[in-house]
C-alpha positions, 0 to 999 in steps of 0.5 A: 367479045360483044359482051365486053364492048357492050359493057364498055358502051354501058360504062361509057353513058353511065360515067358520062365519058365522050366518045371515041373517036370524039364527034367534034373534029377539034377535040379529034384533032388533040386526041391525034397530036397527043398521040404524036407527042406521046412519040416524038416528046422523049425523043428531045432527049435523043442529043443528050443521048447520042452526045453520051453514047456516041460522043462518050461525052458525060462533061455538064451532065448531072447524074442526080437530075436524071435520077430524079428525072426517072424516080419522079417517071416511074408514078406517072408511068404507074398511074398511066398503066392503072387508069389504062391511058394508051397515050400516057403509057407510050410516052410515060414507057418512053421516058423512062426508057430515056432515062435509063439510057442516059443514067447507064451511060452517065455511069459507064463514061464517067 
């Protein structure tokens, strides 16, 4: 296990990357909101959701837009989990874990 942290201090100086946790408190202060938005951002869709769910109310909400919504997900969600962004990852996941839930719903109260 020292092995590998030793190996990721090594990559850390030769590609130039900042360190973790950042040194300058404003940059600390963004890395920790992105960390709450990661969370909270997918949750704007939880009216759309319990409106569906709940409410069993599909009335103005297009099927095609969040198909879209998950099609056009699923790469960020990709390209988050290649390039190993913790963050990108959770919010990205949830997504499409939102997607999903509205879709099925869309389709089962049509």
């Amino acid at each position: 296990m020292e092995n590998l942290t030793h190996q990721h201090k090594r990559e850390r100086i030769h590609k130039k990357y900042q360190e973790i946790p950042h040194p300058d408190s404003k940059i600390r202060f963004i890395d920790n909101l992105t960390s709450i938005i990661s969370v909270t951002f997918p949750l704007t869709a939880l009216p759309q959701i319990i409106s569906i769910w709940l409410e069993k109310s599909v009335e103005g909400v297009s099927l095609l837009t969040w198909v879209l919504f998950l099609i056009f997900q699923i790469p960020l969600a990709i390209y988050s989990i290649i390039h190993k962004h913790k963050r990108m990852q959770l919010m990205f996941s949830l997504w499409c874990v939102v997607y999903v839930l509205v879709i099925v719903g869309i389709l089962i109260y049509r």
